[in-house]
mmCIF file of the C-alpha atoms, coordinates in Angstrom:
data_MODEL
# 
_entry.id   MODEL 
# 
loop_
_atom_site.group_PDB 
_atom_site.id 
_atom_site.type_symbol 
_atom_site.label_atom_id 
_atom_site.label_alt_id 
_atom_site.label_comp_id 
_atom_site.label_asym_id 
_atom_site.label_entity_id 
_atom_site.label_seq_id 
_atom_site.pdbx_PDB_ins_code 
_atom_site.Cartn_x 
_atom_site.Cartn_y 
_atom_site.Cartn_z 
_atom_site.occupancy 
_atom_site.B_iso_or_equiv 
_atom_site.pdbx_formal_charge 
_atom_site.auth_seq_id 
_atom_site.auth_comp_id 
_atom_site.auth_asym_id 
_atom_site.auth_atom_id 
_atom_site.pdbx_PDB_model_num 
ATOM 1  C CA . UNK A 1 1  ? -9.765  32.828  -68.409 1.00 0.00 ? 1  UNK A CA 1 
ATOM 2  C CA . UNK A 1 2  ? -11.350 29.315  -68.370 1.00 0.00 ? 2  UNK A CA 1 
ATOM 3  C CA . UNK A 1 3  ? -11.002 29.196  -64.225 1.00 0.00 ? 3  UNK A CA 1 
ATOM 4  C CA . UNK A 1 4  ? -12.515 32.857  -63.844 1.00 0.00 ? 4  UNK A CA 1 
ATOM 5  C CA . UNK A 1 5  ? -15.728 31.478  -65.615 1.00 0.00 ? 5  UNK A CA 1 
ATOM 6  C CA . UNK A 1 6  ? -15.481 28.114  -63.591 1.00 0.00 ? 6  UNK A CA 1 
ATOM 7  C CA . UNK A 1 7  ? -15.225 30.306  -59.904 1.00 0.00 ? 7  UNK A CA 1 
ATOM 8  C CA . UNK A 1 8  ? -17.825 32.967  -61.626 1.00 0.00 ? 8  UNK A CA 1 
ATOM 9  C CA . UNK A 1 9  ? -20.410 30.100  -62.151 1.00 0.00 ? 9  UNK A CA 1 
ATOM 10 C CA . UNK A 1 10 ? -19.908 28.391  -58.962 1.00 0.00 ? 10 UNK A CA 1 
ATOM 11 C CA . UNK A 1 11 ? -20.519 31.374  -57.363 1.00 0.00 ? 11 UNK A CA 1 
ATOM 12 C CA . UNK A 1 12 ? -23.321 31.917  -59.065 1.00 0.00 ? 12 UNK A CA 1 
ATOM 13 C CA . UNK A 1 13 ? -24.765 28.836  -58.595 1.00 0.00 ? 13 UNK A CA 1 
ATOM 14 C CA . UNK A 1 14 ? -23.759 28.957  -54.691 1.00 0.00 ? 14 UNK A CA 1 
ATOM 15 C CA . UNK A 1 15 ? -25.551 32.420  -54.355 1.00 0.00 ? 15 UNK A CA 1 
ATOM 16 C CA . UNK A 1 16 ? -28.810 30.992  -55.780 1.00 0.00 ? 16 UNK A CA 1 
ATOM 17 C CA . UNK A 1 17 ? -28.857 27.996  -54.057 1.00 0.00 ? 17 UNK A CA 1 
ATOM 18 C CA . UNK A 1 18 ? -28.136 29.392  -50.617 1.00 0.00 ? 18 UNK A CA 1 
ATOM 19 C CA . UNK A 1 19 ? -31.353 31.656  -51.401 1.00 0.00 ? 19 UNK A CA 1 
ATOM 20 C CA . UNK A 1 20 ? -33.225 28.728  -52.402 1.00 0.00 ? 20 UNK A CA 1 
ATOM 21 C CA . UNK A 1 21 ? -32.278 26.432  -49.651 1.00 0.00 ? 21 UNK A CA 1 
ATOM 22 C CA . UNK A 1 22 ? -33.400 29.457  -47.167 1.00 0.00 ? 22 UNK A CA 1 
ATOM 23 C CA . UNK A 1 23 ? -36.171 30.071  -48.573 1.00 0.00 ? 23 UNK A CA 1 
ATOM 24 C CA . UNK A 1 24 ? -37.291 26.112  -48.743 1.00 0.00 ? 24 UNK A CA 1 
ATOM 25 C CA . UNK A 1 25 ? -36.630 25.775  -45.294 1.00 0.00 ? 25 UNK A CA 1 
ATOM 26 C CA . UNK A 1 26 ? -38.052 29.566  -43.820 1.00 0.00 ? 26 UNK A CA 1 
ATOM 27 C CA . UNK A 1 27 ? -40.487 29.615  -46.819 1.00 0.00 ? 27 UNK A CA 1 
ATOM 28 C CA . UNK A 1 28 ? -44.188 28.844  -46.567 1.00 0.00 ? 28 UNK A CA 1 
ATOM 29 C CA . UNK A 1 29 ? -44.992 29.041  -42.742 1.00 0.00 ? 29 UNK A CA 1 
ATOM 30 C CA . UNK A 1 30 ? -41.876 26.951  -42.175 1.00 0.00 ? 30 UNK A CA 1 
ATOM 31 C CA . UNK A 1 31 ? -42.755 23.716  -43.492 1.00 0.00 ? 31 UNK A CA 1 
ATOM 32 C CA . UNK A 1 32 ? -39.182 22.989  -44.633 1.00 0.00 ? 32 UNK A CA 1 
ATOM 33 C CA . UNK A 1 33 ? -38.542 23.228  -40.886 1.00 0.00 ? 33 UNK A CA 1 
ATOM 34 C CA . UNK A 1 34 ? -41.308 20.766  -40.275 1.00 0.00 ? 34 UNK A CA 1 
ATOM 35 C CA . UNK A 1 35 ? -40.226 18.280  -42.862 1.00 0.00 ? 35 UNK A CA 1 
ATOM 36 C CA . UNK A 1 36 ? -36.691 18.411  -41.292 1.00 0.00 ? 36 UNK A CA 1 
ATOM 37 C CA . UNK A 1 37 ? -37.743 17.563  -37.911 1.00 0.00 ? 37 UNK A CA 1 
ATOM 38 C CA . UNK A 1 38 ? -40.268 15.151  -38.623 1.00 0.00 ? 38 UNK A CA 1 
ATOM 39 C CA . UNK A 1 39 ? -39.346 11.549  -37.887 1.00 0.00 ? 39 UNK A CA 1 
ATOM 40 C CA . UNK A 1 40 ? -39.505 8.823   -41.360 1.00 0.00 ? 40 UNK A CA 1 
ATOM 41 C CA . UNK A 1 41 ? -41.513 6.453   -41.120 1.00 0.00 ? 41 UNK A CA 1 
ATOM 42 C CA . UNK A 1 42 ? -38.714 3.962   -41.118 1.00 0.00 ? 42 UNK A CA 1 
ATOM 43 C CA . UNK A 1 43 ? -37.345 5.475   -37.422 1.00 0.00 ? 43 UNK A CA 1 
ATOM 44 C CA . UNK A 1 44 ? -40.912 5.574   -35.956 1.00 0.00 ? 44 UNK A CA 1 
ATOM 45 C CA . UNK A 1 45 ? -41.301 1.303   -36.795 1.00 0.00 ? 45 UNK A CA 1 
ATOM 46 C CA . UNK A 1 46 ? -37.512 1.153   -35.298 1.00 0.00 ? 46 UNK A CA 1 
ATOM 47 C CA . UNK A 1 47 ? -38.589 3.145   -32.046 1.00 0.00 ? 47 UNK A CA 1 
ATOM 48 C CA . UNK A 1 48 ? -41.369 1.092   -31.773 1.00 0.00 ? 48 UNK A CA 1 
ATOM 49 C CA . UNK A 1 49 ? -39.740 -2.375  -32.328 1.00 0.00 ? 49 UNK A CA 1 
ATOM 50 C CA . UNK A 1 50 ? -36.982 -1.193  -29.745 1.00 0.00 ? 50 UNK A CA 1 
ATOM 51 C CA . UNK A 1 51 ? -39.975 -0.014  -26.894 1.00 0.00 ? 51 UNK A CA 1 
ATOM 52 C CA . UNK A 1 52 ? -41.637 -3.162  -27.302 1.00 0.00 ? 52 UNK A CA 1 
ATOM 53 C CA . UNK A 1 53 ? -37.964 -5.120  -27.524 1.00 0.00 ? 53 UNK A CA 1 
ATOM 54 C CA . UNK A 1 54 ? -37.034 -3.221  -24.185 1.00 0.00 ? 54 UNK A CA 1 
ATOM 55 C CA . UNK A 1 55 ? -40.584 -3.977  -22.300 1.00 0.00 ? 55 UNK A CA 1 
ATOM 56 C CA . UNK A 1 56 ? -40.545 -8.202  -23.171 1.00 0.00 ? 56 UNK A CA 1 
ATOM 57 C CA . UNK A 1 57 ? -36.603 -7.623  -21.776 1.00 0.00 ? 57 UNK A CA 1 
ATOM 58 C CA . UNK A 1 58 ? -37.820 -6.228  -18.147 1.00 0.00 ? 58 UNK A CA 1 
ATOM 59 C CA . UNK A 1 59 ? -40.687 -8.669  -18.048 1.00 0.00 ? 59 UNK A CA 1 
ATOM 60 C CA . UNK A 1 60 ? -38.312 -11.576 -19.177 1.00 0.00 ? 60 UNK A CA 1 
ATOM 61 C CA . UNK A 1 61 ? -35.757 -9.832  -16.025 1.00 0.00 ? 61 UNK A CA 1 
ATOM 62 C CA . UNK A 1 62 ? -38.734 -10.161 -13.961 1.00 0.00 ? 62 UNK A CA 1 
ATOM 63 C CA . UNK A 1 63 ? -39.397 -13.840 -14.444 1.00 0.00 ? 63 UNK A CA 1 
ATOM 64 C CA . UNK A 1 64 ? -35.622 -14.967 -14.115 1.00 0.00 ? 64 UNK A CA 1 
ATOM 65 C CA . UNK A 1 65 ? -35.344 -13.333 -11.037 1.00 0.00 ? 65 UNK A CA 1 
ATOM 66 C CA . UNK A 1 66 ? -38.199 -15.077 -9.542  1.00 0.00 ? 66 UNK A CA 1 
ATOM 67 C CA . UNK A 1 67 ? -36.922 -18.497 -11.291 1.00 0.00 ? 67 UNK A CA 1 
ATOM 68 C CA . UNK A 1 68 ? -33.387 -17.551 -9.042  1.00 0.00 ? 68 UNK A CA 1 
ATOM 69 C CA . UNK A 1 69 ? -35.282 -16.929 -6.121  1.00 0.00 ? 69 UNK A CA 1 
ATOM 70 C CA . UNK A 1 70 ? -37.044 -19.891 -5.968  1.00 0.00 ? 70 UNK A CA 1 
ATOM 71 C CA . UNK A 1 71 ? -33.880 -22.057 -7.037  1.00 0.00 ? 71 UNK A CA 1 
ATOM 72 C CA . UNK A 1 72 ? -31.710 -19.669 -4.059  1.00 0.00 ? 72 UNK A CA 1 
ATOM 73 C CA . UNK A 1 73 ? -34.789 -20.963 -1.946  1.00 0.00 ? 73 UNK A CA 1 
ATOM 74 C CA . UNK A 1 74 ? -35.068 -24.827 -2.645  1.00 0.00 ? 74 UNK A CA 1 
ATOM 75 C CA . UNK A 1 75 ? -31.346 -24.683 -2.449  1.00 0.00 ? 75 UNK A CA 1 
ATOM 76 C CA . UNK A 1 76 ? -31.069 -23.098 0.952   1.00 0.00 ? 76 UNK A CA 1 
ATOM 77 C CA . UNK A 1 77 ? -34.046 -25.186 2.470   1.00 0.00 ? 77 UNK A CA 1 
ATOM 78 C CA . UNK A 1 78 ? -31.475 -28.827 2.439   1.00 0.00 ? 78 UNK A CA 1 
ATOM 79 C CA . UNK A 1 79 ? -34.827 -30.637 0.549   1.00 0.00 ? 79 UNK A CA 1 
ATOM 80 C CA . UNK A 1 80 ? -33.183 -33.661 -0.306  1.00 0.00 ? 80 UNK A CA 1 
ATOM 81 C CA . UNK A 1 81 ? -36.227 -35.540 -1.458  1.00 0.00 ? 81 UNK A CA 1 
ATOM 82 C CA . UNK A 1 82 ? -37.296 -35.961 -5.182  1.00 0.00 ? 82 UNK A CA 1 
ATOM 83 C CA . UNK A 1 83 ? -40.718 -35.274 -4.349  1.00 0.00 ? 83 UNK A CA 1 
ATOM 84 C CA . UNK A 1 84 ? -40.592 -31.992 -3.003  1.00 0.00 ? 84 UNK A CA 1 
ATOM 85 C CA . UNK A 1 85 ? -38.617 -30.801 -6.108  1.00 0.00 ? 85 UNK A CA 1 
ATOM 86 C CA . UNK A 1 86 ? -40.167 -26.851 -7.165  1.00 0.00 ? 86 UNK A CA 1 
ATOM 87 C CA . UNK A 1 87 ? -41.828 -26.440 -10.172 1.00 0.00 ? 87 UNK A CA 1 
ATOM 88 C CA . UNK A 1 88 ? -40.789 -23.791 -12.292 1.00 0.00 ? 88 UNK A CA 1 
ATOM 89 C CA . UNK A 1 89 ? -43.611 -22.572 -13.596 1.00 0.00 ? 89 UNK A CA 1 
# 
């Protein structure tokens, strides 16, 4: 008796929350829908952190390239004398 009142209230309780979920989320010109899709804050300062993180890294790739090049260069040219050393900047 005791587990047909447990598996009648769950399914009770199922039933109205199923028609509460659906109508949160298809509800009021679908703002549940909205709220679901919409990024938190917390992602958006991530995203942003990453972009910038990712732009410094192909300007930074930029820079040691061109420090290689010129090192390839100097290398290549035989320039034994101190004086005509590169500068790196």
């Amino acid at each position: 008796m005791a587990l047909h009142i447990l598996f009648s209230v769950q399914n009770v309780v199922d039933k109205d929350l199923e028609s509460e979920i659906v109508n949160e989320l298809m509800g009021a010109n679908g703002g549940g829908m909205k709220k679901l899709l919409e990024e938190s804050p917390m992602v958006v300062e991530k995203c942003q952190r990453l972009t910038r993180s990712n732009k410094l890294l192909k300007e930074s790739k930029e820079i040691v390239a061109a420090i290689m090049d010129k090192v390839a260069a100097y290398e290549t040219s035989g320039v034994t004398d101190e004086e005509s050393i590169i500068h790196l900047d």
